[in-house]
C-alpha positions in Angstrom: 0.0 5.0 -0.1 0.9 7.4 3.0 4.5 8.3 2.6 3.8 12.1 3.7 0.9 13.9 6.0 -0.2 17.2 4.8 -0.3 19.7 8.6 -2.5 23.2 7.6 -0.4 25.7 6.6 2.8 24.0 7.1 3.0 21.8 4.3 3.6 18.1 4.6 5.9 16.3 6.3 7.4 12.8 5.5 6.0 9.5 8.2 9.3 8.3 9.5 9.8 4.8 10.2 8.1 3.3 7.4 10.7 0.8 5.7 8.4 -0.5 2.9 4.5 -0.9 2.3 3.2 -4.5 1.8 0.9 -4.8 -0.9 -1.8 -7.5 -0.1 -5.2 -8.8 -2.9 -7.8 -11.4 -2.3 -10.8 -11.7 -5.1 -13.7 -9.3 -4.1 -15.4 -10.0 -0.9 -13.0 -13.0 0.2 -11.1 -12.8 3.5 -8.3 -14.7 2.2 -5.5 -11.9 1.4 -2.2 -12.8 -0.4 0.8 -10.9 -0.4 1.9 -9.7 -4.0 4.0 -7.0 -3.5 5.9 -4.7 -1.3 6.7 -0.8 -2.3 9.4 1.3 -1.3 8.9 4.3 1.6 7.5 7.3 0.8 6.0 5.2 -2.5 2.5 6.6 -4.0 1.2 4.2 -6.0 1.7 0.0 -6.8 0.7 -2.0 -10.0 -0.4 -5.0 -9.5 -0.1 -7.3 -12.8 -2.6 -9.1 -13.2 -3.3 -11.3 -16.2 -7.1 -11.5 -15.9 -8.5 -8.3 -16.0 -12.4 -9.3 -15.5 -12.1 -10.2 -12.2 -13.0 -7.3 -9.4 -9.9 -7.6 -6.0 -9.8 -6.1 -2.5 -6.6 -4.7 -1.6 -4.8 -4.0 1.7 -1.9 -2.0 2.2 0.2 -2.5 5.3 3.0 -0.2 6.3 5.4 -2.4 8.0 8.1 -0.1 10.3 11.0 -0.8 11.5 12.2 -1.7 15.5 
């Protein structure tokens, strides 16, 4: 997840604005996304538990900000 963009030769720098990252699955090659989880700013990475572990998801990640 983006939390931070890396500018050439001056490091990275944090994304402002970001209050949390919504974490969103539907089974492989379905259009119907669920919401299963939200991260924290400036998270970099999510697990998603799943019980079933033979079947392949799509995941989209939304960075919601605030107003």
């Amino acid at each position: 997840m983006v939390g931070e963009i890396v500018i050439s030769g001056m490091g990275t720098t944090p994304i402002y604005g970001v209050t949390e990252y919504q974490v969103y699955r539907s089974e492989a090659g379905a259009n119907d996304f669920t919401m299963v989880g939200a991260a924290a700013p400036m998270a970099t990475s999510y697990v998603d538990m799943i019980a079933d572990g033979s079947t392949i998801y799509d995941y989209m990640v939304k960075a919601v900000a605030s107003a």
